[in-house]
N, C-alpha and C positions, 0 to 999 in steps of 0.2 A: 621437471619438478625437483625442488631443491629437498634434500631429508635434513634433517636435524635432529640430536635425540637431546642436547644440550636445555634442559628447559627457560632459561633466563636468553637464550639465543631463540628458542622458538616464541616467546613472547614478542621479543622485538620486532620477529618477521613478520606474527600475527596482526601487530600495531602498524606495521609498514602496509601490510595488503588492510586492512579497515581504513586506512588514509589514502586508498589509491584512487580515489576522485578528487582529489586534492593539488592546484598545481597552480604555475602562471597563466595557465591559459583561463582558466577562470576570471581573472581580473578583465580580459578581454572580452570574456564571455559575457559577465555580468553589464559592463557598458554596451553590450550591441541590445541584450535582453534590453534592458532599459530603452532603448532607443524605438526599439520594434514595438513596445507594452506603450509609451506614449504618444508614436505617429498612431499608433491603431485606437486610443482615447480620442484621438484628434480627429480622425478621418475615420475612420468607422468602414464598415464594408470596402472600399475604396484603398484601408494601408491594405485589408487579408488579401484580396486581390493583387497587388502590387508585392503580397512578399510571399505570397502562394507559386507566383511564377518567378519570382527569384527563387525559392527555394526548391520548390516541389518541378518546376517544368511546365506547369497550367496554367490557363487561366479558370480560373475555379466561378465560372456560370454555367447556371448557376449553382448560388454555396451550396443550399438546403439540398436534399435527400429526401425526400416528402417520403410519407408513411406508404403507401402502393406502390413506389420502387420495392421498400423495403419487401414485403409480402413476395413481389416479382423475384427476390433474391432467395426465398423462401423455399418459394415453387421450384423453381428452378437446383436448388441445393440436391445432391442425391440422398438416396432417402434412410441411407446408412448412416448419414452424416447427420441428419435430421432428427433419428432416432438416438443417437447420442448426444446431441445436443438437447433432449427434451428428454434424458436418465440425468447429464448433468444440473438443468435448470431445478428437476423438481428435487435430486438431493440437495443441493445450494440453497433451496428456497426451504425446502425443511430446517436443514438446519439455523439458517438465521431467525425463521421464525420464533424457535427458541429464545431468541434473543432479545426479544422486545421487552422493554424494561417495564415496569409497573407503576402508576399512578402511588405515591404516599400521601398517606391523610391521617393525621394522632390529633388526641384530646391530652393537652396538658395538664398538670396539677390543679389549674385556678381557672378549666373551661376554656383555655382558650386554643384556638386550633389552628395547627402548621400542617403544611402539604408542599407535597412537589409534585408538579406536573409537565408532561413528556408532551413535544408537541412538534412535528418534522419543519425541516425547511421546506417554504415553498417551490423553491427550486435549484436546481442541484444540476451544475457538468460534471460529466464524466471526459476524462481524457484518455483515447484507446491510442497506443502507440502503434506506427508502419514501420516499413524499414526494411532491415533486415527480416522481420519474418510478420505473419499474423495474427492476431490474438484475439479469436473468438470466446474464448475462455475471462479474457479480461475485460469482455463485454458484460458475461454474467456474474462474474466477481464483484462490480463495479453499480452494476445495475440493479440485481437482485437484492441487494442490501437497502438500498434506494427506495423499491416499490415497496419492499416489507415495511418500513418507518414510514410509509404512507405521503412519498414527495409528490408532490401536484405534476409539475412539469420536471422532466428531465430530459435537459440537450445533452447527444453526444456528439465530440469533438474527432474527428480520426484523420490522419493524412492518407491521400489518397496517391497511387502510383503517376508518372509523366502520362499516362492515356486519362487522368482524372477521375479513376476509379477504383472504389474502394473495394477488398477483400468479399469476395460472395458471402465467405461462410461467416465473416462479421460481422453482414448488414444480415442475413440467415439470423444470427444471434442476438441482434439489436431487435428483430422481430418479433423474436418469440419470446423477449423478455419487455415486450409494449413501448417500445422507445418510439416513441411517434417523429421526431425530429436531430436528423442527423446533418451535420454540417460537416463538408469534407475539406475541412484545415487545419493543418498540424503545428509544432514547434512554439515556440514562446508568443507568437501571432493570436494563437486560439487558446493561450491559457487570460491572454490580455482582452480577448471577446468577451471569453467568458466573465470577466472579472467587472469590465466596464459596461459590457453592452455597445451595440452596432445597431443600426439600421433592419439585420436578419435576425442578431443574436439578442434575446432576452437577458441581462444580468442577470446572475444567477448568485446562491447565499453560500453555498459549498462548493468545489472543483477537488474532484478525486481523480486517481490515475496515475500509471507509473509515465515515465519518459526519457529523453535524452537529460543532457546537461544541460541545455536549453529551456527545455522544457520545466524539470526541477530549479531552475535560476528563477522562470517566469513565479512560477508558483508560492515561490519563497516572498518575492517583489510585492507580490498580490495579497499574500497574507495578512488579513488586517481588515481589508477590504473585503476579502468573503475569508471562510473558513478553509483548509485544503485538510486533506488526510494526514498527508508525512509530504517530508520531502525525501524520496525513494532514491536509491542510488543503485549500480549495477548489482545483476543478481550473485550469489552466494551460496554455499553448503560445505558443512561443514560435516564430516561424517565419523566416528566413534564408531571402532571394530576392535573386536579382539578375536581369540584362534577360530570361533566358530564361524565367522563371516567369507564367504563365499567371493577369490578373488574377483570372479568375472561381474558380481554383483556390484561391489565395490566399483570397478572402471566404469563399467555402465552409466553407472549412478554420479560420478563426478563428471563423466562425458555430458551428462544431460543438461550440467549447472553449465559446465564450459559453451555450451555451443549456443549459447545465448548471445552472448557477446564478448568482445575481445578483453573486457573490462571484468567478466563474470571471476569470479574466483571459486576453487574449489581444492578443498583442505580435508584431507585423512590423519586423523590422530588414534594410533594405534598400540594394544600392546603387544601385536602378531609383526617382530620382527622379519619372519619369513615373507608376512603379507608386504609389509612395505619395499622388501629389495626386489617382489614378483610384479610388483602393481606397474613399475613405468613400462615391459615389454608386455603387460597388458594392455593396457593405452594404447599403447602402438599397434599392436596385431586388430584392436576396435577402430582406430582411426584409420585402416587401410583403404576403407570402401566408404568412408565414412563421408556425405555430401556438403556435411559443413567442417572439415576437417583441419581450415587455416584456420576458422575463426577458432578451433577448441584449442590445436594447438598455440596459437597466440597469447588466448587464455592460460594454460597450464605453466608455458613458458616463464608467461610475467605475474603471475598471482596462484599457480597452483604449488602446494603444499602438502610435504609427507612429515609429519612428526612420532617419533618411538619413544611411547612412556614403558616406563618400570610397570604403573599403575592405573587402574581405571579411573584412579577419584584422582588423581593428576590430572587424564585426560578430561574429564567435567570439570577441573578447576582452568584449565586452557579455556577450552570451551566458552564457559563464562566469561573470562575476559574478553573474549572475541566476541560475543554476546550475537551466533549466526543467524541471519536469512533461514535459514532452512536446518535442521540438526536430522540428521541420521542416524538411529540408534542400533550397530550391527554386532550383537555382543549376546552372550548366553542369555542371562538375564533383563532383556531392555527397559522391560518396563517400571523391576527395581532400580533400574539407574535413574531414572525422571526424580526420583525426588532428590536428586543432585544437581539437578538440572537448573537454575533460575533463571538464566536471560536467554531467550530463542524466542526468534519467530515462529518457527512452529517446527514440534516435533515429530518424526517421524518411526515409530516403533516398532523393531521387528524386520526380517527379512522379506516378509512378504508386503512393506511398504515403502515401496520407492515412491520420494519427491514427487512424484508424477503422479500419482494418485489426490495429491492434494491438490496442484496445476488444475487438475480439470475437473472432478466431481464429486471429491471425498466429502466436502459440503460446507466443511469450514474455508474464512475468507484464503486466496492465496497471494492479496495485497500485503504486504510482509514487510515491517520495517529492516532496513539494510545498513551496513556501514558500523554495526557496534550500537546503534538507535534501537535497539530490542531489549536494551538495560532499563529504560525507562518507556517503552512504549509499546504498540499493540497491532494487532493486525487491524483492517479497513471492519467495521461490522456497524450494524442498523444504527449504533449508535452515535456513529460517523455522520450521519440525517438526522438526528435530531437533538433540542436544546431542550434545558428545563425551566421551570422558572420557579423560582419558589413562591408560598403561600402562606400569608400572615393574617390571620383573626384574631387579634386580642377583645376580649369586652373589659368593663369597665372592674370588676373582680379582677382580672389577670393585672393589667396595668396598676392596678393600686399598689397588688402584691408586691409588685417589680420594680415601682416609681424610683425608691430610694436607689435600689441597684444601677437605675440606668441614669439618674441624676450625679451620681459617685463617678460616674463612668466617663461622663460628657464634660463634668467639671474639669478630671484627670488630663485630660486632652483640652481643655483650653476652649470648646467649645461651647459659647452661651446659650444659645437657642436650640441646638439638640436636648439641653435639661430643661429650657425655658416650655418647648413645648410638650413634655411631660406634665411640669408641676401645672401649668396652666391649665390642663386639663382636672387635674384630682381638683384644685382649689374650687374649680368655677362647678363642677359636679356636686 
């Protein structure tokens, strides 16, 4: 991991790792994306199959995952695993509940009445990512937000391993979060099922879910066509310590972001010079046993990050510009630091909350915008399922009131018949 204490050089480096999914291979990626999102418009059941066993090693019959396997994966789960999975479902479900937004309805000056009303997608994929590891967790992230906003149908999407099967403890999680229908096909294949519809797969009005490059290409492709959450990029944390944070806390806690992927970045901005010349043979003495130990160090190597401010409100001004994934707040005071805070996916306060409490059952979403997209955007929640629509009553008192104002309005713009069918109403009244 590189240190810098230079702040106009740790800027640059923070801008260089927020652009690190950025490159030529994308140009190559975007035309195969495309190529796989239109044979599957074309051919329907027939491309997933054909690119299920190019990609995945299967032949994926069949696709579906009917709801009785799911159950069968259920029963089967151990029952340690079961009981934490159903302490996470119902904090997750708690807290989005909170979230559900509220019908508006107002009487205007002259009686006449405006509303907004809330009303879910019909139907909505989810995309759970394979791979390198499995994510039960991003089953009910994904899902739980979904049945809260009251979606009809929900397909999920997950790739499954060369024997053509998927993760126990994530079909375990699709169960007991009522997912009646699972279809095991993954990459840019299953974000274009979902988008256009197949033969097995219903289109669907929303596709949420994190994924490869691939996958985030497909998504972006499709946008337009239905709704998606974010286009996600590798994970991230970015952690804020000063003398009081505890070194081994610290490695821990950037080990956790690193061992995601080789892509994952993970950045310490400190004003405990001691802490960042101690932190790398920390790392080291944690990655000796450590089971995913290429992929962190690959991560640390090419996107991990030591920076020494003077100051805390330096390091919240870094911070923000790098606008993290995840923020760690490991300092005397954390919780007065948040109002420093503006761009984060989600904050974490305090030594006794490591990253990893939000991953799996703190309760808020841990779909998290990535890449610097936290300046302007938000975590995955209920309101990710549904749209609004607004609500206009005017009577014949309101419009009168208005006529002139909206007449002035429509003339300004060149527009005849916007003011024509105004006055034609007061006249013929």
């Amino acid at each position: 991991m590189r240190c810098i204490r230079d702040l106009s050089k740790a800027l640059r480096e923070l801008e260089r790792i927020s652009n690190r999914t950025t490159s030529e291979n994308q140009l190559i990626a975007v035309k195969t994306v495309e190529e796989i999102i239109d044979e599957v418009r074309t051919n329907g059941d027939k491309a997933l199959i054909k690119f299920t066993k190019k990609f995945d090693g299967f032949e994926p019959i069949p696709l579906t995952i009917e709801k009785d396997e799911l159950e069968e994966a259920w029963i089967n789960t151990p029952t340690e695993i079961q009981a934490a999975l159903k302490v996470a479902h119902a904090r997750i479900t708690n807290f989005h509940k909170q979230q559900l937004p509220k019908d508006l309805a107002l009487e205007g000056i002259h009686g006449e009445k405006l509303g907004r009303r809330w009303k879910p997608v019909e139907k909505a994929g989810i995309y759970i990512p394979g791979g390198r590891a499995s994510y039960p967790s991003t089953v009910l992230m994904n899902a739980i937000p979904a049945k809260v906003a009251g979606v009809d149908q929900l397909i999920m999407t997950s790739p499954a391993g060369k024997d053509g099967q998927i993760n126990q403890t994530v079909l375990a999680a699709a169960f007991i979060s009522n997912i009646k229908k699972v279809i095991r096909i993954g990459g840019a294949q299953a974000i274009g099922a979902l988008a256009y519809g197949t033969e097995s797969i219903p289109k669907v009005d929303v596709i949420t879910g994190p994924g490869n490059l691939y996958v985030t290409l497909a998504k972006k492709s499709v946008y337009g066509k239905v709704g998606i959450d974010s286009l996600a990029g590798p994970s991230e944390i970015l952690i804020i310590a000063d003398q009081t944070a505890k070194l081994t806390h610290v490695a821990a806690d950037l080990l956790a972001q690193a061992e995601h992927d080789p892509l994952a970045a993970a950045i310490l901005i400190t004003t405990n010079e001691d802490l960042a010349i101690k932190l790398p043979k920390e790392l080291n003495r944690q990655l000796e046993k450590h089971p995913r130990a290429e992929i962190c160090k690959e991560s640390l190597n090419n996107w991990g990050l030591i920076i020494i401010c003077s100051y805390l409100s330096d390091c919240c001004k870094l911070s923000d510009q790098f606008a993290p994934e995840h923020l760690e707040l490991l300092t005397e005071n954390p919780s007065s630091l948040t109002k420093d805070i503006n761009n984060a996916g989600a904050i974490f306060i305090g030594p006794w909350t490591p990253e990893a409490v939000g991953d799996y059952l703190a309760g808020p979403n841990h779909t998290l915008p990535t890449c610097g997209t936290a300046r302007f955007s938000s975590a995955l929640c209920v309101e990710t399922f549904l749209k609004n629509t607004s609500l206009i009553e005017f009577n014949e008192k309101s419009l009168r009131a208005t006529s002139r104002e909206i007449e002035l309005l429509a003339k300004s713009e060149g527009l005849y018949s916007h003011s024509e069918s105004v006055k034609i109403r007061i006249s013929e009244s």
